[in-house]
Structure formats: C-alpha cells, structure tokens
C-alpha positions in Angstrom: 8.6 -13.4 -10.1 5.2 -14.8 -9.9 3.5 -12.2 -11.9 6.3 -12.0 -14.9 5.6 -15.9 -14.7 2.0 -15.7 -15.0 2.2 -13.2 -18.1 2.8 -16.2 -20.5 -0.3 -17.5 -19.3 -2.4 -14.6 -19.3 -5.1 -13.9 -22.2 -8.1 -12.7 -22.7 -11.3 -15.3 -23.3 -12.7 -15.4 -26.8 -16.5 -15.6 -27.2 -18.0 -19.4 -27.3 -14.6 -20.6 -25.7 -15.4 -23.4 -23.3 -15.4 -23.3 -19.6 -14.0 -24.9 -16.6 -17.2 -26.1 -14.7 -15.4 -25.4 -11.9 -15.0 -21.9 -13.3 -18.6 -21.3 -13.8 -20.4 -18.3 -14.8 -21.4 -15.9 -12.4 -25.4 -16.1 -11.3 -27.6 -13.5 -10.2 -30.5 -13.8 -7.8 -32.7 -11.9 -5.8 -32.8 -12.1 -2.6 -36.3 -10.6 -1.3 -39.3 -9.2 -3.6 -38.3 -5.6 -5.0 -40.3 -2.8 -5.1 -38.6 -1.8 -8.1 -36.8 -2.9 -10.8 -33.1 -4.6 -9.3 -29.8 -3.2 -9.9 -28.5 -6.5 -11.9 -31.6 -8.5 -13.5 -32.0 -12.4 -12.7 -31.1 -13.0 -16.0 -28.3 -10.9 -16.8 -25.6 -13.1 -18.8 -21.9 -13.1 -17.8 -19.5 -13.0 -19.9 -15.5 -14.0 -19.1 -13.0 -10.9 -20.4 -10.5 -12.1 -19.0 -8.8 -15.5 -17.3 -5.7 -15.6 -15.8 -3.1 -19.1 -14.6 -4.7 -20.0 -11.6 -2.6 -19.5 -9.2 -2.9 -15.6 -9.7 -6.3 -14.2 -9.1 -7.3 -10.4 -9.9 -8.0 -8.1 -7.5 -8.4 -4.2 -6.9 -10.0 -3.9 -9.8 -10.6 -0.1 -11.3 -12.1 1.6 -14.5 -9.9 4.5 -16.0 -11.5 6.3 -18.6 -9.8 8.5 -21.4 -8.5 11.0 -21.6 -10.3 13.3 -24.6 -9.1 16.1 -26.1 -11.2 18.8 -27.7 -10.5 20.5 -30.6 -11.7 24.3 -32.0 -13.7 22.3 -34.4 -15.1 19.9 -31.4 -13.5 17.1 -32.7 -12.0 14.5 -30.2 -8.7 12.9 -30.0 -9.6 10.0 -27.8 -7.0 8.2 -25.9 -8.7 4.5 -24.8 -10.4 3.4 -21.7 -8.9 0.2 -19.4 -10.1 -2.1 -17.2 -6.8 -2.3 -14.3 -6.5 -4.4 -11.9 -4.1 -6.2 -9.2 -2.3 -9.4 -9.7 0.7 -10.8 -8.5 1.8 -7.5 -7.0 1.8 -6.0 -10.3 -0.6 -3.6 -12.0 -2.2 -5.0 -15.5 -4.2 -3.0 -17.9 -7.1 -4.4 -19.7 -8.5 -2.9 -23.2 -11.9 -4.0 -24.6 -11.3 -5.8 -28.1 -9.3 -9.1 -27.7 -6.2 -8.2 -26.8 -4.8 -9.3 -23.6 -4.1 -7.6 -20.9 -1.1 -5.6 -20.3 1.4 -5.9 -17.8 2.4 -2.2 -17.3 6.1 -1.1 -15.6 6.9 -1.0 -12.6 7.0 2.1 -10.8 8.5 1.4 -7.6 10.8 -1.5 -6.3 7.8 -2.5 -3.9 5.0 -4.2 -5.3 1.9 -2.7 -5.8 -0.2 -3.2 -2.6 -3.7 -0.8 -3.6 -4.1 1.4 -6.1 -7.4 3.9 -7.5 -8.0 6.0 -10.8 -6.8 9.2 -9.9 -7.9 10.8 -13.3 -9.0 10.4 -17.1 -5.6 7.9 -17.9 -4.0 7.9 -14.3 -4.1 5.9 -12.2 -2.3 6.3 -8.4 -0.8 3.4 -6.7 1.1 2.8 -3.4 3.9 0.0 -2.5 5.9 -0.1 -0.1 4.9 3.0 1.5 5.4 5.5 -1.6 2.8 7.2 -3.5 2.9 7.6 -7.0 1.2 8.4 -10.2 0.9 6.7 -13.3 -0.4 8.3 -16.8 -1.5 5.5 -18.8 -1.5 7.4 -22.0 2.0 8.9 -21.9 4.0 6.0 -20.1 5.2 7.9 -17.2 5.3 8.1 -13.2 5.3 10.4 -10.9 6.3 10.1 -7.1 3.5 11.7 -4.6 4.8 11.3 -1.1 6.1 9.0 1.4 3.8 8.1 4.1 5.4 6.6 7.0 3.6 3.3 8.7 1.6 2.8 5.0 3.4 -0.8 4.6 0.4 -3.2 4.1 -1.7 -0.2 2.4 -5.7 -1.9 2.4 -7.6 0.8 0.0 -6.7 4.0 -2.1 -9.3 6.0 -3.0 -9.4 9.3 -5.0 -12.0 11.9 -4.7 -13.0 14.4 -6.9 -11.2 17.3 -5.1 -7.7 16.1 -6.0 -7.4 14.4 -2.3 -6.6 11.1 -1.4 -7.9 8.5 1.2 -5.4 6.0 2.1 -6.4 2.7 4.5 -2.7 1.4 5.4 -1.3 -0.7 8.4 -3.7 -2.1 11.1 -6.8 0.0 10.3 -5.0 3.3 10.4 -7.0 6.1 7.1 -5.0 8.8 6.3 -6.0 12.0 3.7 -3.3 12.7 1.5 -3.8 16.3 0.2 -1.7 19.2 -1.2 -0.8 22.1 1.3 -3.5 24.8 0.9 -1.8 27.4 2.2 0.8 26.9 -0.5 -1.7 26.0 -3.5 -3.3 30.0 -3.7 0.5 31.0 -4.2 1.4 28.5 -6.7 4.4 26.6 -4.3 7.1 28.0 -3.3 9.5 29.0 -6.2 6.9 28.3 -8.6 6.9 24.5 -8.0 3.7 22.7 -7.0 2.3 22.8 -3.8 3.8 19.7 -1.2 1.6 16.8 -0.7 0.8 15.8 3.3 -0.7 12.9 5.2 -2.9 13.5 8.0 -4.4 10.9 10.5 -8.3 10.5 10.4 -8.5 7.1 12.0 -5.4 5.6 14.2 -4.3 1.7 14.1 -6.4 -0.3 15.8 -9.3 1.9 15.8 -11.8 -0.3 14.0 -10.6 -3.0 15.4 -8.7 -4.6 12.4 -7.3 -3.7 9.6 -9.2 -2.2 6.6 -9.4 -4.2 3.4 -11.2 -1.8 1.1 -12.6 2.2 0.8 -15.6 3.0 -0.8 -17.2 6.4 -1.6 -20.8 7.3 -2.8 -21.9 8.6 -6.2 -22.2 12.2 -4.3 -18.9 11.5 -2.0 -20.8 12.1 1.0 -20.5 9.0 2.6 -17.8 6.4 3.1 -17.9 3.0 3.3 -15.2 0.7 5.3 -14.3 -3.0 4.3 -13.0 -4.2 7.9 -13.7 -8.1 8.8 -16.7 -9.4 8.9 -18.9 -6.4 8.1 -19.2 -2.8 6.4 -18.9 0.5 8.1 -20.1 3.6 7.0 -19.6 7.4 8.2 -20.3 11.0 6.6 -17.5 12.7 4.9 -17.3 16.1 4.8 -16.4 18.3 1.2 -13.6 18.7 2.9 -12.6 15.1 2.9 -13.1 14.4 6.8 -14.8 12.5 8.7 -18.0 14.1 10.2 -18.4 11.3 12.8 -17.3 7.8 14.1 -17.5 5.2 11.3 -20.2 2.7 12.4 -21.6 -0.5 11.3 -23.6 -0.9 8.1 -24.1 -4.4 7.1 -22.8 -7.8 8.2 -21.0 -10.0 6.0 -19.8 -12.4 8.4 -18.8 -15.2 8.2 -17.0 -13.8 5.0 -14.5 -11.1 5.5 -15.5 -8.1 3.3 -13.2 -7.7 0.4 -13.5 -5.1 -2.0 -16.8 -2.5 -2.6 -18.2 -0.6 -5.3 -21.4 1.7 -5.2 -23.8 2.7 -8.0 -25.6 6.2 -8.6 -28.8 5.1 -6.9 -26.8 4.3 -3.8 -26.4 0.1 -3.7 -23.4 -1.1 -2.2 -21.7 -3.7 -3.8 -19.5 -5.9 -1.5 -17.0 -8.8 -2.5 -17.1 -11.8 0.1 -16.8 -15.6 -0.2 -19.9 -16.5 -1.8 -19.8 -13.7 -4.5 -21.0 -10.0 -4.6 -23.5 -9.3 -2.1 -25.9 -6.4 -3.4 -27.1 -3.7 -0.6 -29.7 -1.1 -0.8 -29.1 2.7 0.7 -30.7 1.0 4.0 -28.5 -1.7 4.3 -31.1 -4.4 3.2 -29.7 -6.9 0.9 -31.6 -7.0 -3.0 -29.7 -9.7 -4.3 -26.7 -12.0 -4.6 -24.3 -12.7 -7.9 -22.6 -15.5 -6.6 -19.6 -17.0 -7.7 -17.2 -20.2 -8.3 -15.1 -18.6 -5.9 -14.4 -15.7 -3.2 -15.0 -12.7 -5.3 -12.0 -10.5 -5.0 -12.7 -7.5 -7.2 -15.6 -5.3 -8.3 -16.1 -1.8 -10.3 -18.0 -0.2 -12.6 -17.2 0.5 -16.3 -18.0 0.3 -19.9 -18.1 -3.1 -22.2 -19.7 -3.1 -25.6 -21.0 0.7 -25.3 -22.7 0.7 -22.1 -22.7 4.1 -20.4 -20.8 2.8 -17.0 -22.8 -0.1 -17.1 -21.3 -2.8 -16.7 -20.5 -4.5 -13.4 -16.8 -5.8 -14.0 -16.1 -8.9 -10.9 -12.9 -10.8 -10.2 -13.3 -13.9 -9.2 -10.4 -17.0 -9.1 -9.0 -16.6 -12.2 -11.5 -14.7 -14.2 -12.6 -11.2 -14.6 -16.3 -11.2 -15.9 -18.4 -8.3 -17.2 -22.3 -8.3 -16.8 -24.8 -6.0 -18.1 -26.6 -4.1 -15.2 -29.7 -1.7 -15.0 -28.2 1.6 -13.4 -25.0 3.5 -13.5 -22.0 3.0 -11.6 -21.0 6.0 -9.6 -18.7 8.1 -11.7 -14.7 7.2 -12.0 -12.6 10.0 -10.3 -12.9 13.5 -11.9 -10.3 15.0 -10.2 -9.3 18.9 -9.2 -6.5 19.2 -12.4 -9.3 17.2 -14.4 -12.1 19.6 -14.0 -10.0 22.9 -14.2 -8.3 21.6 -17.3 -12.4 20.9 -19.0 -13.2 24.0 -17.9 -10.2 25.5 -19.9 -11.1 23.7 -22.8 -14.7 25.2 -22.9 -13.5 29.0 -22.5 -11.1 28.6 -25.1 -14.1 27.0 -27.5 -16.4 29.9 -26.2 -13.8 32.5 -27.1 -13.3 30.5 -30.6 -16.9 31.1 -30.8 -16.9 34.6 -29.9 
C-alpha cells in the first residue's frame, strides 16, 4: 500500500535542515498596488513542517482544533490541535512540536477520498461512498450514512449548523443533514435522529466535476473549485442554495484545486503556479508561488498564532507562513455549541 510504504519515509523537517532547490521555499508577491495592508506580506518567511517521500504529495489539508474542557474552577483540560491532511488515500495527523505526523486507522475499507473538520477533535471523512466520523481524541469512528453515486467524492465541508455539503461524482453537491422532523422528538425510540442526502446540484450541472468546497467566514457564500475557474453562489442558513452558482474568478490554464477563505473575505485558491490570493471582488492581491502545483491550503495555528498561519501543500512539503488576518474559523458545529453553552450554565449555576 503506497501510503503504509511512504510512512517509513515520512517526518517532519527540523529547523536549519537543508533543502532541495528543487523544493524551494514558497514566495510571496503582490500582484497590483494595495490599498491596504496585504493578507500575506512580501516578506513573510516559509517555513517546511512537514516533507513527505516524493512520490506522495499532501493534499486536503484541514485544521482541527481541541477539544477543551472546563472546569468549576475554569481550569482547562486541553486535548491538542492537528494539522490533517490527505496522502496516499490515507488520513495523517500532524502535531506542532517535532514529532512526525501520524498515520491514523482506517475507518472504512475504501480509501479516504475528502474529508473536513466536523468539530473540536473530529474530523468527518468519506470513501467509497460512506460517511463517517472520526474523534481524534478518543480513537473512535462512527458511520454517518451511505450516499449512493458519492464514489469519486471532490469536497466535504461542515458548517456550523451540524450539516454537511458533499461534492461527489461528476459535479453532483449534496446536503447531508439529520431529519428535522425527528430531531424536536429526540429519534425514534430515543436514538438520534437519521442522517439524509438531498440533491442541490445534479451531475453534470457545472459542467465537470467539482474538485473543492469552500465557505465564507459568515457561511453565506460558497465557493466551487470546478476546472479552470471559481464559482460562487449565496447559501442560505438553511444550507441551500439561494441561486445558480456562477463564475468568480478564472484560474485557467490551471485547474482550481483546493480553496480556503480568510475573515476579511480573500479567497485563497491552489493551482499550478501556487496559491492565487483573491479579494471579496474577485481581483487578485497577490501570488505565493510554489516549486510545484499547490495541492492543499487551510488556516491554523503554528508557534501561537491566533489562526494565523497559512498552512500550503505543495509536492512533498507542507509549509506554514505567518499571515496578517485571520482565517475563517474551523467548524463549530450544532453538538459543539450546545455542549459550550452547557458548560457556561453549569459555571453560572456554580456561581450562583
């Protein structure tokens, strides 16, 4: 198996190690005269986390942060935050301090086509047209749902309402949510309520298949990675499409690979020359080009930033450098939020 074989190889770089030329350091530039301070400065230093054999590239690339728990006397149990990625078909796990990255268990027989961070130490995943869920902390999975015609999934992507946006086959988005006619009444029988798939976009309706889903910092807007370009439409609290996805920005003659967006609303987009920077208007700001097609991008935290730190695949490196806005937060979901919210009555009542 060509991920099991590439584990030997696998390890994380240590500062002041020496590079590959051909493996160069990621380079920012601008790409027109800013009104305002860029995302990603022109001198922002990369530095390699992460370098893999050669033949396996990561890709997919997610930040899950941790799962705290309070205490009465508001101290905090904290579990760690990873860096997870794609490689091989596999999912890996990557911890700040110079270990290297983790190869976690299979889940499924399938491997692991797309996957998203679901919630504080979960991450979901889909293979061979299952859904399951992972919790990092505790070592387990779960099984979500079977979606028929998923084979091939392109993008996962959680939202903060518990539901699921699922690219799969040849451009075909489906919403995975749990029956809300059942959730009020807690199931049937007690259990939880039953997970369905509904059709938001058919095959073929973009016009290829989708490579990568993208969602703003407010989650009212989704982004598309299909071919050659970006599409974007307005998505509804409700997880639906308010209208017909259309175009946003070019990329060709790259193929748009994976996409990440910020809290001031810049689009980051992975395609053959590196990560192409876009502003809320679809104007480009600058470039961070790389040795090779970039193939992963995300947001996350590296040496106490505050979800800082662009994170970018890129042949067989992962490299972390040092931005000037915050990414758009990692998934808070539904069972997330309720289960904060619990903790603060219970302190409140403590207090009482």
């Amino acid at each position: 198996m060509a991920a099991a074989a590439a584990a030997a190889l696998l390890l994380s770089a240590p500062l002041g190690m020496v590079v590959d030329p051909a493996c160069a350091a990621p380079a920012v530039r601008l790409s027109r005269i800013l009104p305002m301070m860029p995302a990603v400065s022109p001198e922002a230093a990369a530095e390699r986390v992460v370098q893999f054999a050669a033949d396996v590239g990561p890709s997919q690339l997610a930040w899950v942060p941790s799962s705290d728990v309070f205490t009465g006397d508001a101290e905090a149990v904290r579990s760690v935050e990873r860096l997870a990625f794609l490689a091989g078909g596999s999912q890996w796990a990557w911890t700040e301090g110079g270990a290297p990255p983790q190869q976690l268990q299979p889940a499924a027989a399938a491997p692991v086509e797309t996957h998203a961070v679901s919630a504080p130490a979960e991450l979901a995943a889909v293979g061979g047209g299952e859904v399951w869920v992972r919790d990092l902390d505790a070592g387990g999975s779960a099984p979500v749902l079977s979606v028929a015609g998923a084979d091939g999934a392109g993008g996962l992507l959680a939202l903060s309402s518990g539901r699921f946006l699922l690219a799969s086959g040849g451009g075909r988005l489906l919403l995975l949510e749990q029956d809300e006619g059942l959730e009020g009444l807690g199931g049937i029988g007690g259990r939880p309520p039953e997970w369905q798939a509904l059709e938001l976009l058919p095959d073929g309706a973009l016009g290829g298949p989708l490579r990568s889903l993208c969602v703003s910092s407010t989650e009212d807007e989704l982004f598309f990675a299909a071919g050659g370009a970006v599409l974007r439409a307005p998505l509804t609290a409700e997880a639906r499409l308010a209208a017909s996805p259309e175009p946003f920005v070019s990329t060709a003659p790259s193929d748009a690979a994976a996409l990440a967006t910020d809290a001031q609303r810049n689009l980051y987009v992975c395609v053959d020359e590196g990560v192409r920077v876009f502003d809320e208007q679809g104007e480009e700001s600058l470039v961070i080009s790389t040795p090779a097609p970039a193939t992963g991008v995300c947001f996350g935290r590296f040496g106490g930033s505050s979800l800082s730190t662009l994170f970018v695949g890129a042949a067989d490196s992962i490299w972390a450098l040092p931005t000037q806005v915050q990414g758009a937060e990692a998934s808070r979901s539904f069972r997330f939020l309720k289960q904060i919210e619990k903790q603060v009555q219970a302190q409140r009542h403590e207090n009482w």
